[in-house]
N, C-alpha and C positions, 0 to 999 in steps of 0.2 A: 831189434826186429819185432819183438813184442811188442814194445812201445807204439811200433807204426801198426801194426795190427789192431793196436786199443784205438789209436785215434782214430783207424779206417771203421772200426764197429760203430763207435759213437757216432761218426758223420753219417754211418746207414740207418742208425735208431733216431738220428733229430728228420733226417731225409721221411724215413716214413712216419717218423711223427705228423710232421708238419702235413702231410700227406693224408692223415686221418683227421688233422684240422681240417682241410678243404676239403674233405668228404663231410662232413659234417656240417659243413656253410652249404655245400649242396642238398644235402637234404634240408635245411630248414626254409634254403629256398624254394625247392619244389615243394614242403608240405603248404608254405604259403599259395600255390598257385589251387591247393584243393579246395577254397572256398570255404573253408570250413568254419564256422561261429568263434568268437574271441575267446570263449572257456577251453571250447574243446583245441583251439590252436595252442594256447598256456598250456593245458596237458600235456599236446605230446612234442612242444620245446624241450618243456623245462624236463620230461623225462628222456629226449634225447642229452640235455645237458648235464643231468645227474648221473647216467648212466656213462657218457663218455668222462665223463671227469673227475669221476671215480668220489667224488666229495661225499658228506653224508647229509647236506642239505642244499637246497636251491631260492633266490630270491629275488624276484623281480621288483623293481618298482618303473613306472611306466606311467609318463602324459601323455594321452593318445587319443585326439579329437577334444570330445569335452569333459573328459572323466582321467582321475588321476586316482590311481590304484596301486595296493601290494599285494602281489602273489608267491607265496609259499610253497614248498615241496619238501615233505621231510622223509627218507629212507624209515621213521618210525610210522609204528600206525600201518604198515601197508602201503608207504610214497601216499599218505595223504594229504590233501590239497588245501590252498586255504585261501581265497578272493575277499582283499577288506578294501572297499573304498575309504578313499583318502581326501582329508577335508579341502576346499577348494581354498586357494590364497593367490591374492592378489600379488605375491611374488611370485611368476612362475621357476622361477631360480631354484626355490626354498621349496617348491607344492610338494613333493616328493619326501619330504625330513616329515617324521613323525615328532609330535608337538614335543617329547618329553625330550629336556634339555638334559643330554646323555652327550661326551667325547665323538660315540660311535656319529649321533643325529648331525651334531657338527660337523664330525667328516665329513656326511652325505653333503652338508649345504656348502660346504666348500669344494668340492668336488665338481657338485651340479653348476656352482658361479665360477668356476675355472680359478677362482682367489685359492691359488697353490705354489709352493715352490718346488717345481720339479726335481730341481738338484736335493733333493730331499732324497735319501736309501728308500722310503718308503714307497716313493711316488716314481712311475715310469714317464717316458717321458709323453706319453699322452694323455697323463692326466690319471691315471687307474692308482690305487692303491691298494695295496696286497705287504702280506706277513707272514712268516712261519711260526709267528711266535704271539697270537694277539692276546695273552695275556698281561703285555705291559701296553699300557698307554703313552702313547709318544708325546716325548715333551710338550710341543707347540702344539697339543690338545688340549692339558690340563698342568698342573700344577703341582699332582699329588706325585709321591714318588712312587709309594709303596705300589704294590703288584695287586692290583684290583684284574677283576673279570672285564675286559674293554668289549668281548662281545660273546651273546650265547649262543649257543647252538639251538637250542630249543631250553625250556625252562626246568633247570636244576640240571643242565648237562653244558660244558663249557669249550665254546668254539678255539681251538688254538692254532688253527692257520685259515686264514682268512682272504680273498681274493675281491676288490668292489672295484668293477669296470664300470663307465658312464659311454653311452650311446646315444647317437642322434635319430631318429624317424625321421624331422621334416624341421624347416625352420622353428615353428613351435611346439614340437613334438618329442619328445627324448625321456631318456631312462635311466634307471642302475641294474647292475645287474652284481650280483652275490653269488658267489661258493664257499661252502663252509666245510671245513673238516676237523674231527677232532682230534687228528695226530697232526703233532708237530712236521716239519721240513717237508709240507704234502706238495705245494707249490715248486718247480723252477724257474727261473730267470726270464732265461728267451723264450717259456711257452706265454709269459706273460701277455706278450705282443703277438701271437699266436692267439688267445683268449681274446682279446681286442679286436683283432678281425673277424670273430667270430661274434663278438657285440653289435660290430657295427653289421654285419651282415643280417643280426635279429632287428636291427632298426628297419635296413630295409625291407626285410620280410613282413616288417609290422607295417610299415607302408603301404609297401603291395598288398596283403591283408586287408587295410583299412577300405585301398582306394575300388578294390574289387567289390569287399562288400555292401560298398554306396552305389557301384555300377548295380550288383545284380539287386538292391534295392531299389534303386531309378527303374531298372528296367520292368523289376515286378510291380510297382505304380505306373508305370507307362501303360502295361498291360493292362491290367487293371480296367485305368480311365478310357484307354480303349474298347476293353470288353463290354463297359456301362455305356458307352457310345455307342455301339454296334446293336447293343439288347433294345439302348430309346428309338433307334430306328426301323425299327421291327414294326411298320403301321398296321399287320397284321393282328399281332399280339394286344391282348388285354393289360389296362395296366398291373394287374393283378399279376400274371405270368411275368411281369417285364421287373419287377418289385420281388419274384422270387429267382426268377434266373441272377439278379443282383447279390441278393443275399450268398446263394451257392457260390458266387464267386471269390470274396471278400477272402474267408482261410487261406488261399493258395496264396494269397497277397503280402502276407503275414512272415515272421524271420522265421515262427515255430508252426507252419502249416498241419503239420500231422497231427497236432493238439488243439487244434483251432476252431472255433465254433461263432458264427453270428449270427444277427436276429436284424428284423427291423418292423419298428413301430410306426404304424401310423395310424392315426383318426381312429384308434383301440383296436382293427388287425394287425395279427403277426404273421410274421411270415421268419422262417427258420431253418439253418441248415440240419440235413440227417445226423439225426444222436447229438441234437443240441441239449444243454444243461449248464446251467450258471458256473463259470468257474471263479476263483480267487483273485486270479489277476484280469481287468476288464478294462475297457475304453469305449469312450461314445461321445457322440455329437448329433447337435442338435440338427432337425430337420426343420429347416422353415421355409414355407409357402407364400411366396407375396410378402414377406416380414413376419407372417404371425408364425408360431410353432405349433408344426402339425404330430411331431414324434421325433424317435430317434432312431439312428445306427447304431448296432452295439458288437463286438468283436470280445472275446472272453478267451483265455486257457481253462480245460478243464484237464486240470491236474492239481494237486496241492499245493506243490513248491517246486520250483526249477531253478534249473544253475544260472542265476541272473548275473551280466559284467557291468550293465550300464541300465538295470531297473527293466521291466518287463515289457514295454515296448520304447519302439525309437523314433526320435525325435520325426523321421523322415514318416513314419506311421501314424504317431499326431496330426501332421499334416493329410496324409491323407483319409484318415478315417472322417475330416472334414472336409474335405472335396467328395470326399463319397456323397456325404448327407447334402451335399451342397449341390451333385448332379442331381441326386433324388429328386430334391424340391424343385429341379427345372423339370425336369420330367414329369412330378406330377404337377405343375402348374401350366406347363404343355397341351399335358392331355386333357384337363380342366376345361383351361382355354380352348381345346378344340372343340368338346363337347359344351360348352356354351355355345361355340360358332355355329357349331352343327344346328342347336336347339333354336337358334337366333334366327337362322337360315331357313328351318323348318315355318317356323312364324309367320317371318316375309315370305315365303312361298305361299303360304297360307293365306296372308293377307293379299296377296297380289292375286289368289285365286278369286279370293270371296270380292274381289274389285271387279275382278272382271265379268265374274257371273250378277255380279249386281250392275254392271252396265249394263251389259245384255236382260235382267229383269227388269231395268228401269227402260227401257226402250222398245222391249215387249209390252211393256204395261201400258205405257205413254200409245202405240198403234192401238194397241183393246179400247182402252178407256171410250176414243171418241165413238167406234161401232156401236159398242157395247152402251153407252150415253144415248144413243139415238135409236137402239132396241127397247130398252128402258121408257124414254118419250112415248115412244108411238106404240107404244101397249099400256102404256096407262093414259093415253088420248083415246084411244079405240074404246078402253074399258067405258070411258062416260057415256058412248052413243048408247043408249036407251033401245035404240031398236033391235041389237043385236039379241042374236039365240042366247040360252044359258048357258049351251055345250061353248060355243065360243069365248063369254064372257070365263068360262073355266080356263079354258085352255090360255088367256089373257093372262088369267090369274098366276097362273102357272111358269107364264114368258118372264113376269115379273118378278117372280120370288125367284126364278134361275138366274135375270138379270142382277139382282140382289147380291144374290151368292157371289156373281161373278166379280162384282164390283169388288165385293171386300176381297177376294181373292186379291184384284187387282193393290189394294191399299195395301196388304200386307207384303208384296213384292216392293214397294214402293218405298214402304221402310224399311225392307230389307237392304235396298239398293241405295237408302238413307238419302231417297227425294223429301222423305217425310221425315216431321221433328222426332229424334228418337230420344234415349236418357240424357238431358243436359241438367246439371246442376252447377251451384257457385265451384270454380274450382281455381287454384291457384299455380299459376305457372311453376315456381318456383318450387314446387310437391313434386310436378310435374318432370323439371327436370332432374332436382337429386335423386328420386327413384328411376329416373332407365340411367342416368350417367353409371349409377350402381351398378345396374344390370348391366352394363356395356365394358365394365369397367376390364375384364379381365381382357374383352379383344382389343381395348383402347391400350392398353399394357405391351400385349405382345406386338402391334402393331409400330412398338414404340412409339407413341403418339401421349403428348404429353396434354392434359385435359386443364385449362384454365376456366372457373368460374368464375362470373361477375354478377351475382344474380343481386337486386333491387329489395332492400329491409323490409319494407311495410310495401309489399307489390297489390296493387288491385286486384279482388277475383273477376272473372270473367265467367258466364253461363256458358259453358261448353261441356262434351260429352267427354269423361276423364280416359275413356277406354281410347276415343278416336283423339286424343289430343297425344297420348302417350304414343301412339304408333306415327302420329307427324312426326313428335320428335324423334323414335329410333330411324325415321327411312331417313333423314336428316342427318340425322350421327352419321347412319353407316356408311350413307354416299359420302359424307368428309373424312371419314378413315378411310375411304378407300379411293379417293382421290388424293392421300398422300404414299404411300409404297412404301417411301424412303423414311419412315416416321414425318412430324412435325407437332404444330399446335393447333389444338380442337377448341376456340373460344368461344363460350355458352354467357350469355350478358340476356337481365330481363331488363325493363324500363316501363315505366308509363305516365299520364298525364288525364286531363278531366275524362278523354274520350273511349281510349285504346289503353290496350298493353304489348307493346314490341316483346318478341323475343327474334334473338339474335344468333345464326349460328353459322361460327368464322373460321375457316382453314386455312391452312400457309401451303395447301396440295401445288397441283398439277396447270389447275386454273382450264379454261374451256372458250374457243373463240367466239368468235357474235354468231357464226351459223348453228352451234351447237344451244347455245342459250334462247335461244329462237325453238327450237324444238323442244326441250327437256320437260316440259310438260304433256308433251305428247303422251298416249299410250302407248306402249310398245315399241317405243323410241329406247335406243340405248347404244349408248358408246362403250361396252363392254365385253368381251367374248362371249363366246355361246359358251351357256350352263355358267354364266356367270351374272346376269342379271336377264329380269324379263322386260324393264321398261317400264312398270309401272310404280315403282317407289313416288316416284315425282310427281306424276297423275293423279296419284291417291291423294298425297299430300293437300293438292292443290283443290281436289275435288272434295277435302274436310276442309280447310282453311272456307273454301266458297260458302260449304252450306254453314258454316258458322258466321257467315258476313264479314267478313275480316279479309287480305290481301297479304298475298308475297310477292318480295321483288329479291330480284337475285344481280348483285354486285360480281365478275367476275373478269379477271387478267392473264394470261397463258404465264405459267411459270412463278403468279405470283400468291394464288389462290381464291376463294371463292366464297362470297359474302350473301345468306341467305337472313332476310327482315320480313319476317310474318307477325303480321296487325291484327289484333282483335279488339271489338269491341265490347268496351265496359256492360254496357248495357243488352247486350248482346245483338243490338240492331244494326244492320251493315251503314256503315260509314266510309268504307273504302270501296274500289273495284280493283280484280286483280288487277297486276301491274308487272311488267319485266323491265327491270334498269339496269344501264349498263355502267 
């Protein structure tokens, strides 16, 4: 009767054994779902496994992503802890054995390659080995007989039962795991495999672990790059406000936020988040603008030392602290570009005014001139008759030095409205065009519009005024950028011969039918929306080209684009009339 009583006790002590295994594979699954950093998950495994398994030390060894580690827990010291990375080997079999050619390191590498013989006492039949006795070394270890120390407990204190279970994470992922105790027969049998379920259930935890942490990684770079999307579109914002809301955001970005600090440099402003100050561990990347380098992004801990598992930032943080600097420079090359547009825009409105106020003074002038010609005549005709009073001959005098005045007034309207020669000097096309292509360069960029020159080595100067040559060429540029939308090619070609010098300027745009090219030198002509041209780029154009004696003729196909040849001559004397060709 006793006898069935012992056996009924023992079956309720393996019953709730087993039973405090599977609480324990539950808790290490749930603490996995806390999200919690790879140091502080090691802490509180390996002190649930220390603590349920009553041993006097714990040991992990662990491939898991791209870092191959041993982690320590000893009941001395206070359960002090110990993370050593583990050197990288192109066996991932072996990466886990520590170099020093020791029975125990052998074990592990036979253990990790599965080259074992199960029917061995030693070995279960999943591959674990365990001993109540590891003060001998088992035969098919070594050689020696005598009774050496096969493994320690910690240094000058000696392990005598021993427990090394091998676990999987993921196809290239896996581990050991170690219980040490220093009393003999501390192990039984069937918890062995009991211990094993509980291995492998750390793998998947370390899984789950892993795969979480790269989630809430992805997602805090998601945010991130969205938040720095959301700030460039702010057309409200300065770039200066739009370059600090960025910086503020970067810490939260980061695995260690509540220690996190960065800055960013540009053209020698900083801009910083609250209670920034350099710390020890940092990361940065370059900011470049159009290719050149304008500053940097910098990201720092300011703290001394931290419990690092895999180096102070991650591989997924590399990556983005260079997409940060890499949005930056579009944004500021953005807003660059806009405020060139802007400045460019200002210009041509500028010139498009002073065009048209200089019509309207050249056609004011040109109605004066003839009155005002023939008030001149007939007061200095009246002056010579002889028999006029004196008072008259004054008042003569007087018609004449008003008509005087008047005149030059009129000449100076005249070259205002550039009827008359105004600054011309030798000037060379080819000056002409690499300074506005420069100028132009950053809306030729964003309009992706790719700029080919063809410009002539030894090109002839021609007498032209450099001020009014420069503004043919931008009205020129702008209307071919902006007769492509969808980008294309902007080709700028000089040429010349005894007489002239061509210049040439060729789009792959939108192109414009025969009734439109028929107009386009109109003023106030435009196939453009409202507040988006006034009509007189092409006017102007045509109306410098004329007073300089020189012709343009305009080549143009729907769909295929639009060929503008403007002639000047050498000598500065007209040799051409305008002309439109189709």
């Amino acid at each position: 009767m006793s006898t069935i009583k012992t056996k009924q006790s023992l079956s309720v002590d393996q019953t709730s054994r087993t039973e405090s295994f599977l609480n324990l594979s539950r808790r290490i699954l749930s603490y996995a779902n806390h999200g919690a950093q790879r140091i502080v998950f090691l802490k509180e495994i390996s002190n649930m496994l220390l603590d349920f398994s009553g041993c006097d030390a714990f040991e992990i060894r662990m491939h898991d992503g791209d870092i191959s580690f041993l982690w320590q827990i000893s009941r001395d010291n206070n359960s002090s802890f110990n993370f050593t990375l583990l050197p990288d080997s192109s066996d991932t079999t072996t990466s886990l054995s520590l170099p020093e050619d020791t029975p125990f390191e052998r074990l592990c590498s036979m253990i990790l390659s599965g080259k074992i013989d199960t029917s061995k006492s030693y070995f279960s039949k999943n591959g674990s080995f365990w001993t109540n006795n590891a003060q001998h070394i088992p035969r098919f270890l070594s050689d020696e007989q005598e009774n050496i120390t096969f493994v320690e407990l910690s240094p000058g204190k000696v392990c005598r039962a021993f427990a090394l279970i091998p676990f999987t994470i993921s196809n290239d992922n896996f581990g050991l795991f170690l219980l040490k105790n220093m009393k003999k027969d501390h192990f039984i049998s069937h918890e062995i495999k009991l211990y094993e379920g509980v291995a492998q259930t750390l793998g998947l935890a370390t899984a789950d672990r892993r795969a979480q942490a790269a989630l809430r990684e992805r997602v805090k770079e998601l945010t991130c790059l969205y938040g720095i999307a959301q700030i460039a579109e702010k057309q409200e914002s300065r770039l200066e406000d739009k370059l600090q809301s960025i910086v503020n955001l970067l810490p939260a970005s980061w695995q260690h936020p509540d220690i996190a600090v960065a800055r960013i440099d540009i053209d020698g402003q900083t801009y910083l988040t609250p209670g920034y100050r350099g710390g020890r561990y940092r990361q940065n990347a370059d900011i470049l603008v159009n290719g050149k380098k304008r500053g940097i992004v910098e990201l720092s801990y300011i703290v001394g030392k931290l419990e690092l598992a895999e180096g102070a930032f991650l591989n997924e943080e590399v990556s983005l602290i260079k997409e940060v600097a890499r949005q930056v420079g579009a944004i500021i090359a953005r807003e660059e570009g806009e405020h060139e547009t802007m400045l460019l825009q200002n210009q041509l409105r500028h010139a498009d005014r002073l065009a048209t106020i200089g019509k309207f003074a050249a056609g004011v002038a040109h109605e004066i001139n003839e009155p005002l010609g023939s008030i001149l005549g007939f007061a200095q005709l009246a002056r010579k008759n002889p028999s006029i009073p004196e008072q008259i001959k004054n008042d003569l005098n007087k018609i004449e030095s008003s008509s005087l005045l008047a005149r030059e007034i009129v000449r100076k309207l005249l070259i205002f409205a550039r009827q008359m020669p105004t600054s011309k000097t030798k000037v060379n096309l080819n000056d002409i065009v690499s300074e506005t292509s420069s100028f132009l360069q950053a809306r030729i960029s964003k309009n992706r519009v790719n700029l080919e020159l063809n410009l002539k080595g030894t090109l002839s100067h021609i007498i032209a005024d450099p001020v009014q040559m420069n503004q043919l060429l931008v009205n020129l540029m702008v209307n071919a950028i902006q007769a492509m939308p969808d980008g294309g090619v902007l080709s700028i070609s000089t040429d010349d011969d005894d007489k002239e010098v061509t210049l040439s300027i060729d789009d792959s745009g939108i192109g414009m039918n025969a009734e439109t090219k028929q107009q386009i030198f109109n003023p106030f002509y435009t196939t453009k929306d409202v507040n988006q041209g006034t009509g007189l780029g092409l006017s102007v154009v045509h109306g410098i080209i004329t007073a300089h004696g020189g012709s343009i003729e305009v080549r143009s196909h729907i769909g295929k684009g639009t060929c503008f040849n403007v002639r000047l001559p050498i000598s500065g004397i007209a040799v051409h009339k305008e002309g439109i060709l189709t």
